[in-house]
N, C-alpha and C positions, 0 to 999 in steps of 0.2 A: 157561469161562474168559473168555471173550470179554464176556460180558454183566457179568461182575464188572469186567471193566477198565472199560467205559462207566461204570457206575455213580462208580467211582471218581472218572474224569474228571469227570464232572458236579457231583462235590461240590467237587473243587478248582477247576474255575471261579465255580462259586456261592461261596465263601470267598473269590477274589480278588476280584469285583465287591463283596462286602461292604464288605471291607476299604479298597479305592477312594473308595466313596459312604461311609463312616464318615470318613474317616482316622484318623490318627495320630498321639497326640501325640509323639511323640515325632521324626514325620517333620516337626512343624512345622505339619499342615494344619491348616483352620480351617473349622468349621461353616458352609452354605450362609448361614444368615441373620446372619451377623456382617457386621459394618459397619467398614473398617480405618478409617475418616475419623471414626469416634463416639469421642468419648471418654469416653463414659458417664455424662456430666451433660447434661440440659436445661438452657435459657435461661432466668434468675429472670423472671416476667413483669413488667411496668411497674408501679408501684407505686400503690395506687388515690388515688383523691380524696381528701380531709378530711372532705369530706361526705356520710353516706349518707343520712340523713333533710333534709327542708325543713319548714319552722318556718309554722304558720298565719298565714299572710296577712291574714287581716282582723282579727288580735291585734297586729301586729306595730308598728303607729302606733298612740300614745300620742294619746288627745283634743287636750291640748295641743296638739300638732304640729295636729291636723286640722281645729281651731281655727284655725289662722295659715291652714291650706291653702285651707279651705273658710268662709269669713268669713259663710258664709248659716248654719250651723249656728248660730248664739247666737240668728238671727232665728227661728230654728220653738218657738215657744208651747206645742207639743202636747209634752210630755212624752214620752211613748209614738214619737210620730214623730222625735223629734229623740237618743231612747236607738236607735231604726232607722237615723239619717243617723251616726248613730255607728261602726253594725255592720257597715254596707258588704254588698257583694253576690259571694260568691264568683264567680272567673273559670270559665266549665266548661270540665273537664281529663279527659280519660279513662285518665292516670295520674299519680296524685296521688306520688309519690316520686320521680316525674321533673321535674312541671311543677305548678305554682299561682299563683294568682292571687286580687287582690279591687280592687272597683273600689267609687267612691264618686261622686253625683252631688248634687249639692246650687245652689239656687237663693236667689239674694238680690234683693234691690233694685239691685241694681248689676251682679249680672253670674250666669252659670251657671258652675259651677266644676267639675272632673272631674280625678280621682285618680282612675291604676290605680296598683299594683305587682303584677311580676310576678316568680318566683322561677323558676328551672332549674338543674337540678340535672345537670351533664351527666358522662355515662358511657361509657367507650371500651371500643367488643368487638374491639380489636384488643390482643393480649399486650403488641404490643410499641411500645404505645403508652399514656403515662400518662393519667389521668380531667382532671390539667389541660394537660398540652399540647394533646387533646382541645378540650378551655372555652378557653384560652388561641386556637386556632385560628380554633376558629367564634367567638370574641368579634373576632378581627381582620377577619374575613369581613363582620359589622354593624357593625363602624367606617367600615369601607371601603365599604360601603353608606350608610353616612350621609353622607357626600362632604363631609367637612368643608373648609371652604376652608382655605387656606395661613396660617399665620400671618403678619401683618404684624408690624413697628414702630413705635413710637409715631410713630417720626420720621417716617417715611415715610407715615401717616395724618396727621400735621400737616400736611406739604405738601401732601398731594392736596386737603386739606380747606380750605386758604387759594387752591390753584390756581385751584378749583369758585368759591370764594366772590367771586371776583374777575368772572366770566363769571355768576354768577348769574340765572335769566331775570326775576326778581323787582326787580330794582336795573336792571334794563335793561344796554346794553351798556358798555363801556369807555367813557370818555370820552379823546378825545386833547387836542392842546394847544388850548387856547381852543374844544374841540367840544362838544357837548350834543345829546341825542338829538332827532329830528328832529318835528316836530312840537309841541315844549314850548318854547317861547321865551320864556316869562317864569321860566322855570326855569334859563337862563342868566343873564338879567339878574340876579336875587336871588341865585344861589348866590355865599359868600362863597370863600374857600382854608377858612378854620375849618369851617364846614360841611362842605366835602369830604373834609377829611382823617377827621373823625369818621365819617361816613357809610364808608367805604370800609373802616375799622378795626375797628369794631363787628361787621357780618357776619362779616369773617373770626376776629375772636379767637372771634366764640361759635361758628363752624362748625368751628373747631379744636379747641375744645374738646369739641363732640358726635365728631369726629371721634375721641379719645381714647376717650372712653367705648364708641362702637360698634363700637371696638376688642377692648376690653377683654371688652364681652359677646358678641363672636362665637361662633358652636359651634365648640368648639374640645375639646383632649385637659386632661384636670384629671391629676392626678399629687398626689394626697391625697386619695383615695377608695379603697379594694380596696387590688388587685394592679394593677388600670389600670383608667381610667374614661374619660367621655365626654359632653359637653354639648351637644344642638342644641335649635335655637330658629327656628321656624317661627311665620312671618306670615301669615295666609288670609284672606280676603275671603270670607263666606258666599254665601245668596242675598239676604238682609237688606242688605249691603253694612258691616254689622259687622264689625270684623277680629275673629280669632278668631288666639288666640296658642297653640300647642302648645309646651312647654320639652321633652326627655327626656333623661334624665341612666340612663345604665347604666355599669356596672360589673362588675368578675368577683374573685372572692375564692375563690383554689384553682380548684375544680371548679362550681361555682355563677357563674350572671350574674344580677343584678340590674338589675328594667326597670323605670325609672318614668314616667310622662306625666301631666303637670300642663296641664290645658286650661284656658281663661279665656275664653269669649264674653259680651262685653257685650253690656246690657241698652239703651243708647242706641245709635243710630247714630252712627260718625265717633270715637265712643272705641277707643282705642288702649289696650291691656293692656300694664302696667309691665313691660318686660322685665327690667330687673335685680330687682324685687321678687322676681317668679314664680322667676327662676330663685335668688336668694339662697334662695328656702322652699324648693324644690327640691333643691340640693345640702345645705342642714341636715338634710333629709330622708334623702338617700343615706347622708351620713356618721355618721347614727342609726343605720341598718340595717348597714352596714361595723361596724359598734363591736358590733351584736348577735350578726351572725353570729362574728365574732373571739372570742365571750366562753366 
């Protein structure tokens, strides 16, 4: 009798511990691995890019265009060489659906010319982040790297630009009442008022007026390219003493930024590359590719 009641006992404890570690529905409890804070849906993740593929790069300028860019290509004779300054020279990429590139180099009588463009394709492995806030991001990252000065005014370029032209070391110093620079004294005796007046007006209307323009072509933000774009323009002195001009205009459209660098080193010394040229081919160029990828 004895060993039949243990028995007993030992099953009704095994059944309440069951019954504990299961619960009940009815008692309300809830399974170890429930979550009361879940409500049973995940987070929709961020919505991707527009663009999964990038478009062949050394197709993507039209002759025409590379014509205007590269003014040496009409000079090459060889047929065969001048169907090659056409084809350009792929960028190397070690993945081609993220990043491409083609560059072009060509020489004239007047100067060596160099196109790249470059394409990226950019992609967020964060859910809860989309492919262009993403490109939106690191596109503000190389703005901000490109240290574009502040925008001026015209107005305020016209005065600095008549202030300058007044103090110019070129015209010598101010003249006060009845003074003339020391050393020139027959340059007092012949100067007339009419003479003065022209002389002192001349500098400054035309330094006022470069002063508008070198305004106007500063690196600055363009706002009619992409989604948002960006112009700089770089002056360099080689070893030759050649200025060498770099333009580069990028832009971002969705998930994609586009890079372009337009170079120009003269073939003389002391020549200076057109800066509104280069960069007028320059953004024709951007706003080609803005219209291709949109299409």
């Amino acid at each position: 009798m004895q060993r039949k009641a243990y028995v007993s006992g030992v099953a009704a404890l095994l059944a309440a511990l069951l019954a504990g570690c299961t619960g009940s529905s009815d008692s309300g409890g809830t399974a170890d691995d429930s979550n009361p804070g879940d409500s049973g849906t995940a987070a929709a993740p961020a919505e991707p890019g527009r663009y999964r593929v990038l478009p062949e790069p050394c197709g993507v300028v039209g002759e025409d265009t590379l014509d205007s860019l590269l003014p040496g290509i009409q000079e090459v004779t060889d047929a065969d060489q001048q169907e090659k300054a056409y084809e350009g020279t792929p960028t190397l990429t070690y993945d081609t659906d993220r990043k491409v590139g083609c560059r072009w180099k060509v020489e004239s009588a007047d100067a060596t010319d160099h196109l790249t463009v470059d394409f990226e394709r950019v992609v967020s492995y964060d859910t809860a982040v989309s492919d262009d806030s993403e490109a939106e991001q690191l596109f503000a990252t190389r703005q901000e790297a490109a240290d574009l000065p502040e925008p001026t005014s015209s107005d305020g370029d016209t005065e600095g630009a008549e202030g300058s032209a007044t103090t110019d070391p070129s015209t010598g110093p101010s003249t006060g009442p009845g003074g003339s620079p020391s050393g020139s004294p027959s340059s007092s005796a012949s100067n007339s008022a009419s003479p003065s007046v022209s002389s002192s007006t001349s500098p400054s209307a035309s330094a006022s007026t470069d002063g508008a323009a070198s305004a106007e072509l500063q690196p600055r933000v363009l706002d009619d390219v992409g989604d948002e774009a960006f112009l700089d323009d770089e002056l360099a002195s080689s070893g030759s003493t050649a200025q060498q001009r770099t333009v580069t205009v990028a832009f971002r459209t969705s998930n994609v930024i586009v890079t372009i660098e337009y170079e120009e080193q003269p073939a003389t010394v002391g020549t200076v590359p057109d800066s509104e040229e280069m960069q007028d081919r320059a953004q024709k160029l951007a706003a080609q590719l803005a219209d291709a990828l949109s299409d």
